[in-house]
C-alpha positions as CSV (number, residue, x, y, z in Angstrom):
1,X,63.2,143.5,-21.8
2,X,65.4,144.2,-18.7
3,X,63.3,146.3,-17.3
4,X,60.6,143.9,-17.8
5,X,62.4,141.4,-15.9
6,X,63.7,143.4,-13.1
7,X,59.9,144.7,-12.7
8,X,58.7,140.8,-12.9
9,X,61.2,140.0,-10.5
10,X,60.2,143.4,-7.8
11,X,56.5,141.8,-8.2
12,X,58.0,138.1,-7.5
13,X,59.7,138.9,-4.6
14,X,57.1,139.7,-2.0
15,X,55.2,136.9,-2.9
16,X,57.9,134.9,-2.6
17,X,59.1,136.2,0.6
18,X,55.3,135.4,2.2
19,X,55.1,132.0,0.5
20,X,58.7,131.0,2.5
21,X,57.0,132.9,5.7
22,X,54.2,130.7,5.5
23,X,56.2,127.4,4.9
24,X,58.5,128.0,7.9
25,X,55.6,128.8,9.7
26,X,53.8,125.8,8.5
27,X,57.0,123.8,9.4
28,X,57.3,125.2,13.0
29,X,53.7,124.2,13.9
30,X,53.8,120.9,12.3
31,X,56.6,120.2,14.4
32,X,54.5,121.6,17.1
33,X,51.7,119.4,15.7
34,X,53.5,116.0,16.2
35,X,54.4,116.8,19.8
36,X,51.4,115.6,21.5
37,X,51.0,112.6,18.6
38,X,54.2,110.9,20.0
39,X,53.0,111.4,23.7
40,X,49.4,109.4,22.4
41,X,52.2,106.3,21.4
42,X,52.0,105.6,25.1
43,X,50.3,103.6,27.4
44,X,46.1,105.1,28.4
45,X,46.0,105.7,31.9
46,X,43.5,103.2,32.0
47,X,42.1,100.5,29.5
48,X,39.0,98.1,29.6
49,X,39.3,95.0,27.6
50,X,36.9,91.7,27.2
51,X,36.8,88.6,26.7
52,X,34.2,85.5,26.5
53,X,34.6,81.9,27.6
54,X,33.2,80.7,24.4
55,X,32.5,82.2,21.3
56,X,29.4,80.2,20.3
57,X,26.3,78.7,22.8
58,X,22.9,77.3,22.2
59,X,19.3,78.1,22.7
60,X,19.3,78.3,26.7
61,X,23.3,78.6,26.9
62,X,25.6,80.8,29.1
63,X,28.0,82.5,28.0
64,X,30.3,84.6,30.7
65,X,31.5,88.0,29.4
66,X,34.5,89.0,31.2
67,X,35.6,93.3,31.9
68,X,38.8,93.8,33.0
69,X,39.6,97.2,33.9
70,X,43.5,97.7,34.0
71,X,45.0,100.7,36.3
72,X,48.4,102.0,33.7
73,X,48.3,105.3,35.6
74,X,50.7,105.6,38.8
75,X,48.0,106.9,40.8
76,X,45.0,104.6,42.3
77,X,41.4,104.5,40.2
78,X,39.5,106.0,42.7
79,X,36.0,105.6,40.7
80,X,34.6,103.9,37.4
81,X,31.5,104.7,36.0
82,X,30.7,102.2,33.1
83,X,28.3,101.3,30.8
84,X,27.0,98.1,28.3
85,X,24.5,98.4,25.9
86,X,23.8,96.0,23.0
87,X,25.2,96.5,19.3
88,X,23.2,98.4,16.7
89,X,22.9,94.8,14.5
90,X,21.9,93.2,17.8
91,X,19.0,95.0,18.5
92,X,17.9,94.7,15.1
93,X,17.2,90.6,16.0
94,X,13.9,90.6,18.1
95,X,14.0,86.9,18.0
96,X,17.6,87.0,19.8
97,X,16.3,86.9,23.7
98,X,18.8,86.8,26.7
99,X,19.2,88.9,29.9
100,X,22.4,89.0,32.0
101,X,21.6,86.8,35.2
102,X,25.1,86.8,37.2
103,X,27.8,89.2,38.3
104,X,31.0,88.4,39.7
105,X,34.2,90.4,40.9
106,X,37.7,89.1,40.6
107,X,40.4,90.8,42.7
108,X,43.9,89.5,44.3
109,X,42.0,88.3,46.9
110,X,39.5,86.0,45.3
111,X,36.0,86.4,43.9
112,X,33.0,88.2,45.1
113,X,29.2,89.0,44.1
114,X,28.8,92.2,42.2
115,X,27.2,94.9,43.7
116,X,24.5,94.9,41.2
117,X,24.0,94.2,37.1
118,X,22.6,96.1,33.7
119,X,23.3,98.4,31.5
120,X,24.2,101.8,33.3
121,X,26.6,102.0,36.1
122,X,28.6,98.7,35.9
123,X,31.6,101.1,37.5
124,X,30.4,100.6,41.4
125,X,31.3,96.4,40.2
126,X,35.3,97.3,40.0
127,X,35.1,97.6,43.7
128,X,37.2,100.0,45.7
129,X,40.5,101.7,44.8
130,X,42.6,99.8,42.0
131,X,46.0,100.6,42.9
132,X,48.9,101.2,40.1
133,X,49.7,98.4,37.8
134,X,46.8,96.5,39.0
135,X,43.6,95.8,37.2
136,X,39.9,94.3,38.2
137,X,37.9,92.0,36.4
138,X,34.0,91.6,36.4
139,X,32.3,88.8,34.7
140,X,28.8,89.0,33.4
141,X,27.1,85.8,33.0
142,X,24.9,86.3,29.7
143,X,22.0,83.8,29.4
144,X,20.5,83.1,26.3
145,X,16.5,82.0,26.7
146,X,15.6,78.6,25.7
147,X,13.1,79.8,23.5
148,X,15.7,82.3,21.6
149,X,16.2,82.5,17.7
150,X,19.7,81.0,16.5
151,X,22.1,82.1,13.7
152,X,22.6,85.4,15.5
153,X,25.4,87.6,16.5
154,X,25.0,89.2,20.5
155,X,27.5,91.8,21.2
156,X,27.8,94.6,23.2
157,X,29.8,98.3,23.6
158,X,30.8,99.9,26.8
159,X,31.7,103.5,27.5
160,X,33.9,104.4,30.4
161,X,34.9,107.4,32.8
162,X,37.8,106.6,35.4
163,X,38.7,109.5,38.1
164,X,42.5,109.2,39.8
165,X,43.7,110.0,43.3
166,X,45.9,112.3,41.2
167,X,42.4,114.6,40.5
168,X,42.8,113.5,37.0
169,X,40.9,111.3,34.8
170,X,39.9,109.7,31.5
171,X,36.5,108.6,29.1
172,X,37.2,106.0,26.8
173,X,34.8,103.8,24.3
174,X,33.5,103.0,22.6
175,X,35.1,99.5,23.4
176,X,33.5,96.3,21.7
177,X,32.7,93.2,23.4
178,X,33.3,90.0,21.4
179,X,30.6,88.3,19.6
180,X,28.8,85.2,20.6
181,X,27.2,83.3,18.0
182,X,23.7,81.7,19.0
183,X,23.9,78.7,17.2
184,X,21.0,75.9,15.8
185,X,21.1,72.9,18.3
């Protein structure tokens, strides 16, 4: 019975000795792991947000969809390259009809005309460098056609690539727009 024992515990031994090489191991790279999770806890480098000036509009209503692009990098944005396309649900409403039909830039020293409007490169719109701390909005102005169904969502995502005077950059999205509900007058 002793040897039995001693023999089970030659044969345990090994096995044990891998298993607790493998849990330190697995204990050094988790904390290895968690490294780079606690750097994610701060601030993106750069960050698009929207808002709308009204949540609800009517058959032949504007709505202005507003993009503001926030520098939280201490380098300038040199360039943006942006995009809006329409939400999977709202292209599944042929009967919800609108186009956007304005573009306007906001910056610290007033507002300005967009350089252009649509779905692909709404980037060149930021305008030149945004400098550290300091962020850019564009508004779209989305108008719904008179002749438009109602009792509909319209809502948009946007992906975006921001480079850095630092040579650096970041891709981010896909970022939601908020909903506007076309509404029965």
């Amino acid at each position: 019975m002793l040897a039995a024992c001693l023999a089970s515990r030659a044969m345990r031994s090994p096995l044990l000795r891998r298993t607790g090489l493998t849990a330190v191991l697995a204990l050094v790279l988790a904390l290895f792991g968690l490294a780079p999770a606690a750097s994610a806890a701060e601030a993106a480098p750069a960050e698009l947000t929207f808002t709308t000036d009204s949540a609800t509009t009517t058959p032949g209503g504007t709505v202005n969809l507003s993009m503001t692009l926030t520098n939280h990098h201490t380098y300038d944005v040199w360039f943006v390259y942006q995009t809006i396309d329409p939400t999977w649900l709202t292209t599944q409403r042929p009967d919800l009809k609108y186009s956007f039909t304005g573009c306007s830039l906001a910056t610290a020293a007033g507002s300005t005309p967009c350089s252009g409007t649509g779905p692909a490169d709404l980037g060149t719109n930021y305008g030149a460098t945004v400098p550290p701390g300091q962020s850019r909005t564009v508004t779209l102005t989305l108008q719904v056609a008179a002749d438009s169904g109602c009792n509909g969502n319209i809502g948009f995502y946007s992906y975006f690539y921001a480079e850095f005077s630092d040579s650096t950059n970041i891709s981010g999205g896909p970022v939601h727009t908020p909903e506007t509900r076309v509404l029965c007058a």
